[in-house]
C-alpha positions as CSV (number, residue, x, y, z in Angstrom):
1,X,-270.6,-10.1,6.9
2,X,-268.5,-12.5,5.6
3,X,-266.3,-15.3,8.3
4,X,-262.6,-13.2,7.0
5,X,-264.5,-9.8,8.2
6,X,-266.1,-11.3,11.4
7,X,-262.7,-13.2,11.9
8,X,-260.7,-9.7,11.3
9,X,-263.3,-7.8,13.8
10,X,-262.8,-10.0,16.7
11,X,-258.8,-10.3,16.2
12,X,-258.8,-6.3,16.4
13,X,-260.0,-6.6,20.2
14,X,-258.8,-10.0,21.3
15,X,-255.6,-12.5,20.6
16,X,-256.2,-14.5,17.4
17,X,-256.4,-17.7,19.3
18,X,-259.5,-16.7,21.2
19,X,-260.7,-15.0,17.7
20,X,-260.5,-18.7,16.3
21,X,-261.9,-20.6,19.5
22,X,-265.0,-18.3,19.7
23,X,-265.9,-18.5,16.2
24,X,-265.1,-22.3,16.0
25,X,-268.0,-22.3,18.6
26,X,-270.6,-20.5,17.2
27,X,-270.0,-21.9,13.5
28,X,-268.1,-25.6,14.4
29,X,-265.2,-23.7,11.6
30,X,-261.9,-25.3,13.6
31,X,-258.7,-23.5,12.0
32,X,-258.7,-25.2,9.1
33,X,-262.5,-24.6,7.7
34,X,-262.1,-21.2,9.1
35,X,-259.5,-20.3,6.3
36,X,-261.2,-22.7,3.7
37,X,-264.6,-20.9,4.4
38,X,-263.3,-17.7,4.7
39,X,-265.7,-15.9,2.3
40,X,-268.7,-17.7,3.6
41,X,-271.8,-15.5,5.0
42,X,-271.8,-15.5,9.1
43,X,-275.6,-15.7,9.5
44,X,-277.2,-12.9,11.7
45,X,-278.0,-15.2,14.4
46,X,-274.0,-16.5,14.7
47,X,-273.0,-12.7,14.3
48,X,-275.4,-11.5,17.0
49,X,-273.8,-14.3,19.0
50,X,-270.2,-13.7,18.4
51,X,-270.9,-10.1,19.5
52,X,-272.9,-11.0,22.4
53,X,-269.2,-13.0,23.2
54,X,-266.8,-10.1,22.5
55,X,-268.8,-8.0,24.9
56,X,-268.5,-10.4,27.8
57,X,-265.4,-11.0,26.9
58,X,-264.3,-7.1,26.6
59,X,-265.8,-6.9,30.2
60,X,-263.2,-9.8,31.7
61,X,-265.7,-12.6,31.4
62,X,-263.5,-16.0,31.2
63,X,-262.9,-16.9,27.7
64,X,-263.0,-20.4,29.3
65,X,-266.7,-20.0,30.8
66,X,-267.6,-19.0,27.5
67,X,-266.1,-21.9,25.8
68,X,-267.9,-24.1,28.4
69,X,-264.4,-26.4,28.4
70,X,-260.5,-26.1,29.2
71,X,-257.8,-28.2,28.1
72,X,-255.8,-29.6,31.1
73,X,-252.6,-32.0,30.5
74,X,-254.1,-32.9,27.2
75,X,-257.1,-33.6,28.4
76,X,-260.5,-31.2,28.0
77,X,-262.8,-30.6,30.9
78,X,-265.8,-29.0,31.5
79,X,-265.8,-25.9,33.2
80,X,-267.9,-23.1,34.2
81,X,-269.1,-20.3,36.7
82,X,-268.7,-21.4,40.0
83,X,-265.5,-24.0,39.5
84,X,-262.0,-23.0,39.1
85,X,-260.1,-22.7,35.8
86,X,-257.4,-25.0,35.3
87,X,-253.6,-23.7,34.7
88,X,-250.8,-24.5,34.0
89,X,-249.6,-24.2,37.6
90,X,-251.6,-27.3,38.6
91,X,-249.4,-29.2,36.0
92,X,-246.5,-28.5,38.1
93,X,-248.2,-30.5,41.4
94,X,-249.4,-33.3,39.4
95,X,-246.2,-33.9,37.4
96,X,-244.0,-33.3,40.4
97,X,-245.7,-36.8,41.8
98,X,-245.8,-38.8,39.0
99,X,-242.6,-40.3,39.5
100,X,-243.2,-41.5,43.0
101,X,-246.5,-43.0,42.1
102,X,-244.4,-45.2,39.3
103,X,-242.8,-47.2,42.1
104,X,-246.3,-47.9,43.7
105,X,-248.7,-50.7,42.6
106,X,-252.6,-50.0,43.2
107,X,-251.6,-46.5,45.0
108,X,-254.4,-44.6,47.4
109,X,-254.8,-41.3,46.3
110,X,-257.1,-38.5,48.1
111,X,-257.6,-35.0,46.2
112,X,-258.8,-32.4,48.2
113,X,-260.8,-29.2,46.9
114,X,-260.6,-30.6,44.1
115,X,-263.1,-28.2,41.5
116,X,-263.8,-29.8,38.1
117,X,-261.4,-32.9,38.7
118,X,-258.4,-32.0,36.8
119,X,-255.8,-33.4,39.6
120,X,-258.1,-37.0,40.7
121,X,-259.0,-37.4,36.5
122,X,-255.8,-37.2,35.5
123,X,-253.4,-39.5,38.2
124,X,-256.8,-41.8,37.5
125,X,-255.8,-41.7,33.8
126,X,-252.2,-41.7,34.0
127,X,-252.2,-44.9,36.8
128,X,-255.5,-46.9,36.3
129,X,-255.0,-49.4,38.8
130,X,-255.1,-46.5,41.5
131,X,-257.7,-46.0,43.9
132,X,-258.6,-42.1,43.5
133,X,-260.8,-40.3,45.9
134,X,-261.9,-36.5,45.4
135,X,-263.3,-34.3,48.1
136,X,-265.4,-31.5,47.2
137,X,-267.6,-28.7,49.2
138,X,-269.3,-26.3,46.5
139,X,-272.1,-28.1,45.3
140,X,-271.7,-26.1,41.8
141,X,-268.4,-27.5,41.3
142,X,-269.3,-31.3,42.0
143,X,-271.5,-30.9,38.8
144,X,-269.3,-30.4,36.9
145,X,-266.8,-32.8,38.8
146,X,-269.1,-35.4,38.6
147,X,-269.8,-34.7,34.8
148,X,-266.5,-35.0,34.1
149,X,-265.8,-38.1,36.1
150,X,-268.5,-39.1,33.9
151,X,-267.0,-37.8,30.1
152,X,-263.7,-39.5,30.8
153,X,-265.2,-42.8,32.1
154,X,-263.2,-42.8,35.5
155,X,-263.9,-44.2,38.3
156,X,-263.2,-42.1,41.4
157,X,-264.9,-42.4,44.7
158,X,-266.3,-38.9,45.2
159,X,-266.6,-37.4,48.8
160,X,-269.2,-34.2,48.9
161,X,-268.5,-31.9,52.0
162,X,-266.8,-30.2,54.4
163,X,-262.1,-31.4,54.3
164,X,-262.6,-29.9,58.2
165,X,-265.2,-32.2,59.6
166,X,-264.6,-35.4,56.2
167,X,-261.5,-35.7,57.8
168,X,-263.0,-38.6,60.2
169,X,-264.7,-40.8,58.0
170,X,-260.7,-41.5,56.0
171,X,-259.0,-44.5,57.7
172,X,-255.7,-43.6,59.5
173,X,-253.0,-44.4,57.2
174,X,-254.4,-45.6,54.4
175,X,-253.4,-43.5,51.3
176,X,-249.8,-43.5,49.6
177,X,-250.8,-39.8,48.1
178,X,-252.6,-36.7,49.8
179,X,-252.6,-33.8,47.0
180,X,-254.7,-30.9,47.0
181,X,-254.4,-27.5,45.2
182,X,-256.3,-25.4,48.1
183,X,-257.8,-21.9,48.2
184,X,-254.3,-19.9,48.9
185,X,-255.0,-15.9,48.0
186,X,-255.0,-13.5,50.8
187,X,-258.1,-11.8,51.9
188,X,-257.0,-8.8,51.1
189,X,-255.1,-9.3,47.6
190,X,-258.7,-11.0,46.7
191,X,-259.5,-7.1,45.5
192,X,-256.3,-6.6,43.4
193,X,-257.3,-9.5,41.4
194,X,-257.7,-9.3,37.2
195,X,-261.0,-9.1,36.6
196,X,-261.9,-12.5,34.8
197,X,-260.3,-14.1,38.3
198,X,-262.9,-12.1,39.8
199,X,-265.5,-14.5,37.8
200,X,-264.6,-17.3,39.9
201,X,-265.5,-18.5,43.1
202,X,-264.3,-16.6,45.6
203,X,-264.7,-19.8,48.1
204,X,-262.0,-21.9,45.6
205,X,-259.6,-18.9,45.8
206,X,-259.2,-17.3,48.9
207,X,-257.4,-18.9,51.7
208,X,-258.0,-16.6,55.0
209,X,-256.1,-13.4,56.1
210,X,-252.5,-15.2,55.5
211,X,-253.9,-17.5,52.4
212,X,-252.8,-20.4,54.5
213,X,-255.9,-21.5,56.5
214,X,-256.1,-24.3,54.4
215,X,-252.6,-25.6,54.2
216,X,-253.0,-25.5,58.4
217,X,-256.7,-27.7,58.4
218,X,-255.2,-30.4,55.6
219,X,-251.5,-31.0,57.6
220,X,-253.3,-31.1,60.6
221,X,-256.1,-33.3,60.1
222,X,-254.9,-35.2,57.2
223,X,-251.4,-36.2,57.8
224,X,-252.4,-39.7,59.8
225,X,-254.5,-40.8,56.7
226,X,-250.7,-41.1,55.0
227,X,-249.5,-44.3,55.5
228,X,-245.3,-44.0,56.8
229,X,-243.4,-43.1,53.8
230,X,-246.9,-41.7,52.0
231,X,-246.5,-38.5,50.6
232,X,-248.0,-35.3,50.8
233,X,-248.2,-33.0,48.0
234,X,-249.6,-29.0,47.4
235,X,-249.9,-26.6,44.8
236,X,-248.4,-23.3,46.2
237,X,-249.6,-19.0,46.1
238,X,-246.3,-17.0,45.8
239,X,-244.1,-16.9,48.7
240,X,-245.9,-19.8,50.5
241,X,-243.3,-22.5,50.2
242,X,-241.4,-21.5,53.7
243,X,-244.8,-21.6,56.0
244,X,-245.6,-24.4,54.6
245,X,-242.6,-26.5,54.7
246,X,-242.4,-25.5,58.3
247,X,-246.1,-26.8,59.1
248,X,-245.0,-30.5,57.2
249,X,-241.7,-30.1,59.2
250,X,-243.5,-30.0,62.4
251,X,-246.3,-32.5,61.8
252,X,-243.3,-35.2,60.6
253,X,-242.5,-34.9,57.3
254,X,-239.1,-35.4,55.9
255,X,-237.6,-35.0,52.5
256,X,-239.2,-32.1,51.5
257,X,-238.9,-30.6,48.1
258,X,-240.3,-27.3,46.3
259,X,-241.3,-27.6,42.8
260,X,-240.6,-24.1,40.3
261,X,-243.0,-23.0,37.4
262,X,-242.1,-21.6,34.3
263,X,-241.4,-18.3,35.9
264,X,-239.9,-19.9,38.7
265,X,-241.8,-19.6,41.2
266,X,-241.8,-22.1,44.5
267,X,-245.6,-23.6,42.9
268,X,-245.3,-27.0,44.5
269,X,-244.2,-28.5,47.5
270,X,-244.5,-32.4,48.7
271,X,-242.9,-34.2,51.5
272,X,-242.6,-38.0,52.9
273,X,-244.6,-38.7,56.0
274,X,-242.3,-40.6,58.7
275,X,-244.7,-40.3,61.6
C-alpha cells in the first residue's frame, strides 16, 4: 500500500489531522513529506502499526496517549496513561494570571495537582525569575512531571504527596500565587463521560459527590500560605464558579473575578487574599 492509500484509509475513519499526526509517527512524514512522498511504499511493519493505531483509536483510546506528547501554550509535553491531558481550558487559568504576575518581581508560585506540568512549566517559562513549586500525589504522573521538568530545562521545586496533609510543610504567607486545576467532575457524571476521558485517571478527574471536595481542602488549608494581597487562582467544572466564589468569600478573599472559555463558560476564577 502506498502512503496516499494508507493516508486515504485512515482519513475515512478519523479527522485528517490525526490521519497526518499518526502517520507522521510511524514514518517521521510531517505534512510536507507526507504529500511529497505520497506514492512511497508504507512497509508492512509501519502498516501493521498504523492499524494497530486506528483500532485503539476507533475504540476511544486518546489520540494524545498514542502520540506520547500534547502541545500546551506552544509548548509540547509528554503525556501518557495515568496523567491528564492538557486543554485548552487550562489556558484560560494560566493566562487569566499572567498579568498580575507582570507587576511582581521574583513571584512565589505553588501549583497544586498539577499532572504533567503544564501550569508550573509554563508561568516558569513565561517569568524565569519566579520561584515555582508543583505538588503532585499519583506517582505515574510525577514521571512524567518530572520528565518534563527535565525536557524544558526548568527548575521547579517538586513536592510528591498528599495537598491535605503537604499543606504543613508551606510557610504561612509566603507565595504571591496559589493556582491549581483540581479533580472537579461529580461522582456520578464520572459514568456519562466520552470514552477517551474514561482513559484517564479517574483520581485527576473526579472531585467527590459535589466535584468540589477539592476546591474546599485547598481554600481551607492553603489560603494562609498567600501572603496579603497574594492571589488565588482555579480552573473551574461547569456551574462551579458560585460555590466557589462563596468558599474564597468566606475564607477572605476580595476582588474576585470569573474567567469565560471559548464557549463561555465560568472556567476560571481567582481572588486577592486580604486576610
Amino acid at each position: 500500500m502506498i502512503l496516499a492509500e494508507m493516508k486515504n484509509k485512515l482519513s475515512s475513519e478519523l479527522n485528517s489531522e490525526e490521519s497526518k499526526s499518526i502517520i507522521e509517527m510511524v514514518t517521521g512524514f510531517d505534512s510536507m513529506g507526507q504529500i511529497l512522498n505520497s506514492k512511497k511504499e508504507v512497509s508492512k511493519e509501519q502498516e501493521k502499526e498504523i492499524l494497530e493505531i486506528l483500532h485503539k483509536r476507533q475504540n476511544g483510546y486518546p489520540l494524545q496517549y498514542i502520540l506520547g506528547k500534547w502541545s500546551f501554550m506552544g509548548n509540547d509535553y509528554f503525556v501518557g496513561e495515568g496523567v491528564l491531558i492538557p486543554r485548552d481550558d487550562t489556558e484560560v487559568v494560566v493566562s487569566s494570571v499572567i498579568p498580575y504576575l507582570r507587576n511582581i518581581d521574583s513571584p512565589k508560585i505553588l501549583d497544586l495537582c498539577s499532572g504533567s506540568g503544564i501550569i508550573p512549566i509554563t508561568l516558569k517559562k513565561m517569568f524565569p525569575s519566579s520561584e515555582v513549586h508543583a505538588l503532585e500525589l499519583s506517582e505515574k504522573a510525577i514521571a512524567y512531571l518530572e520528565k518534563n521538568i527535565k525536557f524544558h530545562n526548568c527548575n521547579i521545586i517538586l513536592h510528591k504527596g498528599d495537598l491535605n496533609l503537604l499543606y504543613k510543610d508551606f510557610e504561612e504567607g509566603y507565595f504571591d500565587l496559589i493556582i491549581s486545576n483540581p479533580p472537579y467532575i461529580k461522582q456520578e457524571d464520572m459514568l456519562t463521560l466520552q470514552e477517551e476521558v474514561k482513559s484517564e485517571p479517574t483520581m485527576a478527574l473526579e472531585g467527590g459527590v459535589t466535584g468540589l471536595d477539592f476546591y474546599k481542602a485547598i481554600v481551607s488549608k492553603y489560603s494562609s500560605k498567600l501572603k496579603k494581597g497574594g492571589m488565588l487562582s482555579f480552573e473551574l467544572g461547569e456551574n462551579q464558579f458560585d460555590d466557589v466564589k462563596a468558599m474564597m468569600t468566606e475564607k477572605g478573599f476580595v476582588n474576585i473575578k470569573e474567567f469565560l472559555d471559548l464557549g463561555n463558560i465560568q472556567r476560571a476564577i481567582n481572588g486577592t487574599y486580604l486576610l
